[in-house]
C-alpha positions as CSV (number, residue, x, y, z in Angstrom):
1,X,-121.4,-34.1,27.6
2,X,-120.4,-32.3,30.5
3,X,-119.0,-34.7,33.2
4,X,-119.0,-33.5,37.1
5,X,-117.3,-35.9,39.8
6,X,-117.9,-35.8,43.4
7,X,-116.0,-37.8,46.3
8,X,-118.7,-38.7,48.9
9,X,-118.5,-40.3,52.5
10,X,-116.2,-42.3,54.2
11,X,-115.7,-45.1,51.7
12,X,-114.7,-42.1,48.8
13,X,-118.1,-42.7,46.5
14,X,-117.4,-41.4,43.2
15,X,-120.6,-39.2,42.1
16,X,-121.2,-38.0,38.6
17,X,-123.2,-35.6,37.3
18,X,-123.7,-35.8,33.6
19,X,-125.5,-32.7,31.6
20,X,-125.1,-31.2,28.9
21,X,-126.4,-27.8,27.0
22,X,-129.9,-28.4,27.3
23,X,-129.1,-28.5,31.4
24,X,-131.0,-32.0,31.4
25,X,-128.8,-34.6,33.7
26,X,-128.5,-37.5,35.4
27,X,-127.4,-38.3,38.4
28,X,-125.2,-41.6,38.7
29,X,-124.7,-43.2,42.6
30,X,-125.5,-40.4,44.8
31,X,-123.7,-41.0,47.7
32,X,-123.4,-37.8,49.4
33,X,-123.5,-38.9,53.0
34,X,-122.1,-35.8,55.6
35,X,-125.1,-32.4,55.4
36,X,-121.8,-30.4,53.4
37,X,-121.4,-33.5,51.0
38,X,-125.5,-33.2,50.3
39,X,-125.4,-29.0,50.2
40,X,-122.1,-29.0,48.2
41,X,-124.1,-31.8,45.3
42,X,-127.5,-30.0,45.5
43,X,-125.8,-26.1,45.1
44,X,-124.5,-27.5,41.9
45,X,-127.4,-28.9,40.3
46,X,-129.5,-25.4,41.4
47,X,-126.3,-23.4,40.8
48,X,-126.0,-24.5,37.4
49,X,-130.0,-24.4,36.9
50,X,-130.0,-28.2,36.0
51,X,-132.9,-30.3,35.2
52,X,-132.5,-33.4,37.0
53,X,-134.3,-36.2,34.5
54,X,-133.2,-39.7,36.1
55,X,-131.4,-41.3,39.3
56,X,-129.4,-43.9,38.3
57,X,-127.1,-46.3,40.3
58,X,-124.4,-49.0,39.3
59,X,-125.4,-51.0,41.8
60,X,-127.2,-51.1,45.7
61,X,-124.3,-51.4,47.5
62,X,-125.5,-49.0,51.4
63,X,-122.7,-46.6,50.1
64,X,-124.1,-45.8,47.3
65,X,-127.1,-45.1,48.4
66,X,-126.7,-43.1,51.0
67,X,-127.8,-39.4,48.6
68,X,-130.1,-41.0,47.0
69,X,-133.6,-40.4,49.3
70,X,-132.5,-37.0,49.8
71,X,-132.4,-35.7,45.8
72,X,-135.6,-38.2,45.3
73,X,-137.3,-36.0,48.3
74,X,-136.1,-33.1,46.8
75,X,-136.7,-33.8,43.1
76,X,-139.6,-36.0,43.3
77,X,-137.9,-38.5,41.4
78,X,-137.6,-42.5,42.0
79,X,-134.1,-44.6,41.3
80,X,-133.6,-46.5,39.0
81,X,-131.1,-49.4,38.8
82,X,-130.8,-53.6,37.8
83,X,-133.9,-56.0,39.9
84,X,-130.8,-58.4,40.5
85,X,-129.6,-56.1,43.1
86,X,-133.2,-55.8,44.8
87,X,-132.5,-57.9,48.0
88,X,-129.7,-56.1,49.2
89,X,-132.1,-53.0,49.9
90,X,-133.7,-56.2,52.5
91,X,-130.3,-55.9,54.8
92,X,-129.0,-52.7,54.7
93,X,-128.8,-52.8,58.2
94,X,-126.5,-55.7,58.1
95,X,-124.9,-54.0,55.1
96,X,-124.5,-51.4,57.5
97,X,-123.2,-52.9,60.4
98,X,-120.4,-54.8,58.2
99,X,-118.7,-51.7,57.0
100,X,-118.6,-50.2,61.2
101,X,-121.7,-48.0,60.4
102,X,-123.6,-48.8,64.0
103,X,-126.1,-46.3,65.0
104,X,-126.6,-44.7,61.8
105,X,-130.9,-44.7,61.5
106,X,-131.3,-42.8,58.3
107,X,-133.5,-45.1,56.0
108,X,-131.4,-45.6,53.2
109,X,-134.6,-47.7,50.7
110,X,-135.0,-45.6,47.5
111,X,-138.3,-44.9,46.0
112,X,-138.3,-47.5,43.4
113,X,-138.2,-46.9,39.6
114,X,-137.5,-48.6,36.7
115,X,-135.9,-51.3,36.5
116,X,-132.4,-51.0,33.9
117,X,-131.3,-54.2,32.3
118,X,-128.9,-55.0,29.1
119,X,-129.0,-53.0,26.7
120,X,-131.7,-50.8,27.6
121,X,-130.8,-46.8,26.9
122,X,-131.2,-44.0,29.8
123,X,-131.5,-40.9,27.5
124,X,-131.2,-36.8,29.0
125,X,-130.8,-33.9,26.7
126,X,-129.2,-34.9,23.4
127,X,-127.0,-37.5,25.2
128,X,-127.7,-41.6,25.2
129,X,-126.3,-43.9,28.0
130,X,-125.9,-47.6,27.2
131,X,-127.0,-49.9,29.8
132,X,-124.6,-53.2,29.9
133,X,-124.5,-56.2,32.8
134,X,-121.4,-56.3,34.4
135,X,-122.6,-58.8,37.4
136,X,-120.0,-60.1,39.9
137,X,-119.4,-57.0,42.8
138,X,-123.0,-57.5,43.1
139,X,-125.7,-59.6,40.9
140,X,-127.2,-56.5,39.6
141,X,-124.3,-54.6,38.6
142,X,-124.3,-52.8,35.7
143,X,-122.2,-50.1,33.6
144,X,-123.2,-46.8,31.4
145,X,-121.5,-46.2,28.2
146,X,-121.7,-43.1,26.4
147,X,-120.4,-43.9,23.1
148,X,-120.5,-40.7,21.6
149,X,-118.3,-39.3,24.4
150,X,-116.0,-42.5,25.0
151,X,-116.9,-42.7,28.4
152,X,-117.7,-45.7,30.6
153,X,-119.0,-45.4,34.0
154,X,-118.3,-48.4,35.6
155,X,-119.3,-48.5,39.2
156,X,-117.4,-51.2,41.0
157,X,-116.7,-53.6,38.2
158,X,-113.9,-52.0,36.7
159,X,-111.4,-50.0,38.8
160,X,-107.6,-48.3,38.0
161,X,-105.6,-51.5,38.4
162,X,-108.4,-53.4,40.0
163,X,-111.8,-54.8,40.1
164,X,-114.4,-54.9,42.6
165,X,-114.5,-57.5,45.5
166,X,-116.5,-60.4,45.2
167,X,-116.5,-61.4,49.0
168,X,-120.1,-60.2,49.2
169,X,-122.8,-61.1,49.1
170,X,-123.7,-62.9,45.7
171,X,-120.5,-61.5,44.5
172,X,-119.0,-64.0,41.4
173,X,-115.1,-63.4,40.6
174,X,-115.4,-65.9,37.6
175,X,-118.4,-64.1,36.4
176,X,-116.9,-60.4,36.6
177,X,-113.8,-61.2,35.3
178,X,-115.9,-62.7,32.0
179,X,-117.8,-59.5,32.0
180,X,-115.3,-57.3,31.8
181,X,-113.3,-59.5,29.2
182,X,-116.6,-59.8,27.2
183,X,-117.8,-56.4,26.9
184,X,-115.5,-53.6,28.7
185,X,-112.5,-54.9,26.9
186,X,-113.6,-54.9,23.7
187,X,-114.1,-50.8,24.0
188,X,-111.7,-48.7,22.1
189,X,-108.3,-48.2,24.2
190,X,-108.7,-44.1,24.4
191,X,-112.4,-45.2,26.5
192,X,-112.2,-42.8,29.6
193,X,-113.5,-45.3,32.7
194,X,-114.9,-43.4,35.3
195,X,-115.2,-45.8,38.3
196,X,-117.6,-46.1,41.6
197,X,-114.0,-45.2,43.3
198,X,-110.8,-44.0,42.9
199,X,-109.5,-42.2,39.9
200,X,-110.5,-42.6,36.6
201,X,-108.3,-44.6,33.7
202,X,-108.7,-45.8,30.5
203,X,-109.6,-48.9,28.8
204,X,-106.1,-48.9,27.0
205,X,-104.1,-48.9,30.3
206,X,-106.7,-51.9,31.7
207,X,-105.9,-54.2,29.4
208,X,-102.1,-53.3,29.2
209,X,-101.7,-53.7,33.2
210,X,-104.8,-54.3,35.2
211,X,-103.1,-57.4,37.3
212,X,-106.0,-59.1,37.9
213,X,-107.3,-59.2,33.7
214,X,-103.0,-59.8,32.8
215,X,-104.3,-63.0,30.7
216,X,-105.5,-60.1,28.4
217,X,-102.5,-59.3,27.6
218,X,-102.0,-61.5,24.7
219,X,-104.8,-60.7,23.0
């Protein structure tokens, strides 16, 4: 599986891109905000002739979104993500206006798709992503695991030395720090994370010094 990461707007959204030889993909958090961001993602999905199959997201955080309407109009394709997450697409707006984002009057509500829950598979090409709850950042968040490749893409659950906030709304500390002790842990140490943000790291170095998951450490 070929792996493409983009940095997006002003709050540094990780993008990926995931294909492979048959040049079916999936597209995971488009948040291509500036017009170069958006012409920069969409030249390397025509560039590359790939088949777009599925919009996925880790979660309907405003910044995540903000790509998403644009390869949906372009591709004619819906998003798909968790129904726990469904009422934050009700105050974007707010959402919005939180993070200094006054002004901005694009409409940022996705076509809607299916709906992805535990254990449910989102399958492109020859490659098979595993669909696992990771609530907490948000009530609705949720991870892809590629087990084949040893890649997990985590979205804001699971950062390099940190974990997602949980001063948001619905957000859970308790509940994501189970989550990620329950089933990101348990992963084989050479698993590559690829987070929402910042740079990837591995599951290995997580459980040997993420400082908020230390308790771990013993086990």
């Amino acid at each position: 599986m070929k792996i493409k990461t983009f940095e997006f707007n002003p709050l540094s959204v990780n993008t990926y891109v995931l294909s492979d030889e048959t040049r079916e993909c999936v597209v995971i958090d488009a948040a291509c905000f500036y017009p170069d961001e958006k012409e920069m993602l969409l030249n390397y999905l025509i560039d590359n002739d790939l088949i777009v199959k599925r919009l996925i997201n880790t979660h309907l955080h405003f910044d995540h979104l903000f790509g998403v309407n644009f390869l949906a109009s372009h591709f004619g394709l819906p998003l798909d993500y968790h129904p726990a997450d469904e009422f934050l697409l009700e105050d974007i707006p707010g959402q919005l206006r939180l993070f200094g984002f006054q002004g901005f009057s694009d409409d940022l509500t996705p076509p809607k798709g299916l709906y992805l829950h535990e254990n449910d598979t989102v399958t492109f090409g020859r490659q098979q992503l595993r669909v696992w709850e990771v609530p907490g950042h948000s009530p609705g968040s949720i991870v892809f695991y590629s087990a084949e490749d040893g890649a997990l893409f985590s979205g804001d659950a699971l950062f390099r030395a940190s974990i997602g906030r949980t001063d948001l709304a619905r957000g859970d500390y308790e509940q994501l720090i189970d989550g990620i002790k329950k089933k990101l842990f348990v992963l084989p140490d050479e698993t590559i994370v690829y987070p929402g943000h910042g740079p990837s790291t591995t599951i290995g170095f997580e459980r040997r010094n993420n400082p908020f998951l230390q308790s771990d450490k013993s086990n």
